[in-house]
N, C-alpha and C positions, 0 to 999 in steps of 0.2 A: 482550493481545499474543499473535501465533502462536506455539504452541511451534516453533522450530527450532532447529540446531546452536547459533546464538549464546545462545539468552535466557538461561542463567546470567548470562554478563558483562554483560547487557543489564538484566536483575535485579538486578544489582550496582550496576553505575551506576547505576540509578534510586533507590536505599537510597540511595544516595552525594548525589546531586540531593536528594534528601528531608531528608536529615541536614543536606546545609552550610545548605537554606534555617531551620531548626528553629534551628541553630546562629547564625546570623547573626541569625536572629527574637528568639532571646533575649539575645545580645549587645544588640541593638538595646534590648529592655524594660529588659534592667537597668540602661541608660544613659540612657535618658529617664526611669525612674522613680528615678535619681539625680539629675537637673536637676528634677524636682518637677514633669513634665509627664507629670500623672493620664490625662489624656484620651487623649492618643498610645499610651500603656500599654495602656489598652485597647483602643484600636484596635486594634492589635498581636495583644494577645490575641483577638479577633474576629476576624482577620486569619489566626493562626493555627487557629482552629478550622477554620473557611471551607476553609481547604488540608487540614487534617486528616483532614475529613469525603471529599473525594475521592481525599484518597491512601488511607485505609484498605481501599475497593474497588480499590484502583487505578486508578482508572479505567477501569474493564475495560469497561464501556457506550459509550466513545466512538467506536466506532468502527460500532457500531448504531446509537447517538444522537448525531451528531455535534454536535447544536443543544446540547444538554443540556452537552456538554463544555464549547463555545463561549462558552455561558452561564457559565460557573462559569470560565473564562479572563477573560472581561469582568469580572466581580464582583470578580477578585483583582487584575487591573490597577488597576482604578479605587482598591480600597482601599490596593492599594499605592504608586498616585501620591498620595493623602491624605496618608499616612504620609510620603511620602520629602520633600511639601511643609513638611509640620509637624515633619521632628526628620533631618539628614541622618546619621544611624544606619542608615536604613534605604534609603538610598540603594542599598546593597549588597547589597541580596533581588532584585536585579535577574538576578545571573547565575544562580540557579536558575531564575528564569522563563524563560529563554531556553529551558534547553532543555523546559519547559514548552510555548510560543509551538510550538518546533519538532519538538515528541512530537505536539500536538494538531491541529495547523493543517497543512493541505499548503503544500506551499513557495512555490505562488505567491502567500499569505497567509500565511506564516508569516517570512519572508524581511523583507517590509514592516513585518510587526508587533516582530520586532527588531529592525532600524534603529531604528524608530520608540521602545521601549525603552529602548532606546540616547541618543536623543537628549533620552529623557525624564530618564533617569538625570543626563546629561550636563548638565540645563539644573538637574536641582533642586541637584546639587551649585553650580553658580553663583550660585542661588537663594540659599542657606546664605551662600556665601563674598561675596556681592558683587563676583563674579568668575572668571574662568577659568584653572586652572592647567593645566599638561601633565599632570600624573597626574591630575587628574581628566577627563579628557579621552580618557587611554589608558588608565584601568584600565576606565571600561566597554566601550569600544572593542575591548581585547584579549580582557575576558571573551566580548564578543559574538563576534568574533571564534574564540575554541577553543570556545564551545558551537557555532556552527554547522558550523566541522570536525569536530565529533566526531561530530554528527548525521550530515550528507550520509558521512560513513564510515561508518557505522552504515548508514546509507541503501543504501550499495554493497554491504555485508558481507549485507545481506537482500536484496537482489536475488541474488549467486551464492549465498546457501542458497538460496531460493529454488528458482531454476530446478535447484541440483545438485537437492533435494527432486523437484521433477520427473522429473529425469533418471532419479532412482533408483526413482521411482515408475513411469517407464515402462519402467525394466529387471525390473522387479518382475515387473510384466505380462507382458513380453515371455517371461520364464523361466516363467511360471506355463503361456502359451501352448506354449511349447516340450515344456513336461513332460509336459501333455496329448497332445498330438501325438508326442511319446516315446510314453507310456503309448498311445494309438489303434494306433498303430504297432507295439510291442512285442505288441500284441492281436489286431491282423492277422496277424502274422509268427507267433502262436503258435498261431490257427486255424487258419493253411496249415498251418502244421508238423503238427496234429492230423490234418486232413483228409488229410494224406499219407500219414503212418502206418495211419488207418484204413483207406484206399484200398488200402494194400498189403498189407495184414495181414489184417482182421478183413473188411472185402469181399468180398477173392478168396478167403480161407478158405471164408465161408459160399456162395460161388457153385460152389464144387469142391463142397462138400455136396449144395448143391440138385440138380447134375448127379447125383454119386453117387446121392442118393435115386432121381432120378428112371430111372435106367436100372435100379436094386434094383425099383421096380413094375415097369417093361418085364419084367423077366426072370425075377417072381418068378412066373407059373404054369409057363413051358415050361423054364425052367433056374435051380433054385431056389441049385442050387451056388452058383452066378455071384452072382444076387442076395446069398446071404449073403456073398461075398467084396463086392458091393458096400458091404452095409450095417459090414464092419468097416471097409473102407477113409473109410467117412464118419465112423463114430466114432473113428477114429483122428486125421482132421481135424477133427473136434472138439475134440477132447481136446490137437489142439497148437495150434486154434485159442483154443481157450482159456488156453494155458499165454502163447501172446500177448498174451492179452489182460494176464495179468495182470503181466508185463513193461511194458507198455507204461503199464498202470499206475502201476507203481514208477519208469518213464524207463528201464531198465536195456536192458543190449543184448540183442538178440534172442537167444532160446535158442538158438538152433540155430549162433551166434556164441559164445558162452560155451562151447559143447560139444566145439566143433573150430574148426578154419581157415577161411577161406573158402573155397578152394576146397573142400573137405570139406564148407561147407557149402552151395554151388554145387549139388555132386554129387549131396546130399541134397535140396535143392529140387529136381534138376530129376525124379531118380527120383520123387520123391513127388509131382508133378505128372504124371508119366507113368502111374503106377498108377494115377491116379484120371482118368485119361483116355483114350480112342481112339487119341490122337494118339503116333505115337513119339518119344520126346527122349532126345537125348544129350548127356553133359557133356564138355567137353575141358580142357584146360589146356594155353598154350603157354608156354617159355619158363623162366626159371627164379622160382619161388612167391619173393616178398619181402615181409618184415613189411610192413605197413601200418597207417598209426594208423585208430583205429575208425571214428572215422567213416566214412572211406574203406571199407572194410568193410561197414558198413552198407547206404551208398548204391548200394553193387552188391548187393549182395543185395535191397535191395530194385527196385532196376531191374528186374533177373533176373524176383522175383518179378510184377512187374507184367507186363512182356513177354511170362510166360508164361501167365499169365491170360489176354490179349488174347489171344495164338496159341490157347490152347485152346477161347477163346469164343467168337474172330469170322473165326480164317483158314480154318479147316475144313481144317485141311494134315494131313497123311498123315505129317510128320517135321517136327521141331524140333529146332535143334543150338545149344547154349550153349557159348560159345568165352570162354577167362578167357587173355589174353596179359598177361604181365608184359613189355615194353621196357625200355633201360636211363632211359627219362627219363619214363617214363608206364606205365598200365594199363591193356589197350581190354578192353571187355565185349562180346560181340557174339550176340545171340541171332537168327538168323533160319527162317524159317520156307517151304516148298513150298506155302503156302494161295493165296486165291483174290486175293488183297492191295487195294490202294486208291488212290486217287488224292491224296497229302502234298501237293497244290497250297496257297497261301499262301491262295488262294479261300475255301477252307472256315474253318470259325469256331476248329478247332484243325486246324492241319494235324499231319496222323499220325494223325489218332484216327479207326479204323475206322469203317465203320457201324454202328449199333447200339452203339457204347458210351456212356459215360457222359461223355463229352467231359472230362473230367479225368485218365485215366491216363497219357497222354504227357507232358503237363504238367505234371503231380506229378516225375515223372524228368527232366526237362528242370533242374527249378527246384535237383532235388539236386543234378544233377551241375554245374549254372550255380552254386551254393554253393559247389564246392571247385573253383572256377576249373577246372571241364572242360568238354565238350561230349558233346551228343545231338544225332546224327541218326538220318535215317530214309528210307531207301530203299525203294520201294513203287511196284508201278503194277500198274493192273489183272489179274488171272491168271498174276502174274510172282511171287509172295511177297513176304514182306516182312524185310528186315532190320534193325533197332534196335544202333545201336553206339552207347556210351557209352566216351567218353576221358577220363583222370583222368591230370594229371601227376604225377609222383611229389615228395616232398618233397625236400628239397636238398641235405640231409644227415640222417645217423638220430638228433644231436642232435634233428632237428625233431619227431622222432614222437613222440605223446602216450602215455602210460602205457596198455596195454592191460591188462584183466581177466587172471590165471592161469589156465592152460588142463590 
């Protein structure tokens, strides 16, 4: 039999089935070997053996050999009509066989074969009495009667484990597929998060260097001053592009966040993007400075920093201005630039993102500030510059802000 929720009680009952017929087998021997009928005794005991031999397995083959059960149902009928002919003691091994007939047989053969039982029962008691009484009549009747209730119950109770087995085996699945696709998912969301960070960090860092280096050759025969102010300005980007690096390692917030404010450290990126390039930039602040939880800090800083990358690598402008306004219900970022700007149509494959770039930096800021429920846009058209404003609303109350690092 299946293991499911039932088969203890199912296990039970069938000891209980096994024991009353055992019980009744030998009530039966020791009653015909009290009237001095040797033969029935043994019968009996052949009888029992016969049942013995297949309860010890339990039958556990019949439902692979259904012939092999069938066959050994036959055998035990026939000897127990012998028996119930020759001594009505054992009239009464009928009501284990019932559910015998109805553990082995499907019901549209199993149903017929207890009637039939039944009637056999019924006929050898008259056999015995030269006659028909009401309780011989209704004791096999009603035995047939509660084994086949308990069965077709039994039958009901395996059909909803059953399908609940199902159920819960297709909930199994369903959660297993969920998990995965969590896990894909959490794995997606954590190489963007990567590719952002390094986009804004460790990219633009080493592309301010390449520049540096490369105006340090331009300048290093005819203006060697210049060149060596090149080469500290590169090792200095070095040195905090490394100090990045190893933040970003750890998850921690960006240095130059741990060090100061944002705007402070606005003022410092933009200066340190202005040294290390042609282009002029200035930092502003409107309005009045307001805590902000880190993240929120973060994600303009690095906008800033990305925006100012693009302006120094693809607008070719003459002036850069970084605007930080605090409102009373939001934060706007707004860096725009005098260069030769582009065309933001929906046409192109990233609208905003210059020529020549890596079709990723707009997008990277887009997706932060689409994060903390704000917006990027971007204003641009051919020889007109370009402006990138990023809006952040502010939280609701300063319950809401999250614990920031000691400054």
């Amino acid at each position: 039999m299946r293991d499911d929720p039932f088969s203890p009680a199912v296990r039970l009952l069938g000891w209980a089935v096994h024991g009353t017929f055992l019980v009744l087998l030998a009530i039966a021997l020791v009653r015909v070997v009290h009237d001095g009928l040797a033969w029935a005794a043994a019968g009996g005991v052949l009888l029992g053996l016969l049942y013995a031999a297949a309860v010890v397995p339990r039958l556990r083959e019949h439902r692979t050999r259904p012939a092999l059960a069938r066959a050994w149902l036959g055998v035990i009928s026939a000897g127990w009509v012998a028996l119930a002919l020759s001594s009505p003691d054992f009239v009464w091994l009928a009501f284990p066989l019932f559910f015998a007939y109805l553990h082995l047989l499907p019901p549209p053969a199993a149903l017929p074969g207890v009637a039939a039982l039944t009637g056999a029962a019924i006929a050898a008691s008259a056999w015995h009495g030269g006659g028909l009484t009401l309780a011989e009549v209704l004791g096999p009747c009603i035995g047939a009667a509660v084994a086949t209730m308990m069965a077709l119950a039994y039958a009901a109770l395996y059909r909803e484990s059953e399908q609940r087995r199902r159920l819960i085996e297709e909930l199994v699945r369903t959660r297993e597929r969920l998990v995965r696709a969590e896990a894909g998912a959490a794995r997606l969301a954590e190489r963007e998060r990567l590719a952002r960070e390094i986009h804004d960090t460790l990219a633009q860092g080493m592309s301010s260097i390449i520049l540096l280096l490369r105006a340090a050759r331009r300048d290093l025969d005819h203006a060697p001053g210049a060149a060596r102010g090149r080469l500290d300005e590169a090792e200095k980007a070095a040195a905090e592009n490394l100090e990045e690096a190893r933040s970003f390692v750890r998850a921690l917030a960006p240095p130059v966040l741990r060090r100061s404010s944002l705007p402070d450290a606005l003022r410092r990126v933009t200066e340190s993007a202005s040294a290390r390039s042609p282009v002029r930039m200035r930092f502003e602040v409107s309005g009045t400075p307001a805590e902000l939880p880190t993240e929120y800090e973060v994600a303009l800083l690095r906008i800033a920093q990305g925006a100012l990358g693009n302006a120094s690598r693809h607008a070719a402008a003459g002036t850069v201005g970084v605007t930080l306004t605090y409102l009373d219900d939001m934060v706007v970022l707004d860096v725009f630039d005098d260069g030769r700007g582009f065309d933001p149509s929906p046409t192109r494959t990233d609208p905003g993102e210059p020529a020549g770039g890596t079709g990723y930096g707009l997008r990277a800021m887009r997706e932060r500030a689409r994060a903390l429920g704000g917006t990027l846009t971007v204003e641009s058209s051919p020889g007109e510059g370009t402006a990138v404003v990023a809006s952040l609303p502010l939280p609701a109350a300063p319950g809401d802000l999250e614990g920031k690092p000691g400054r």
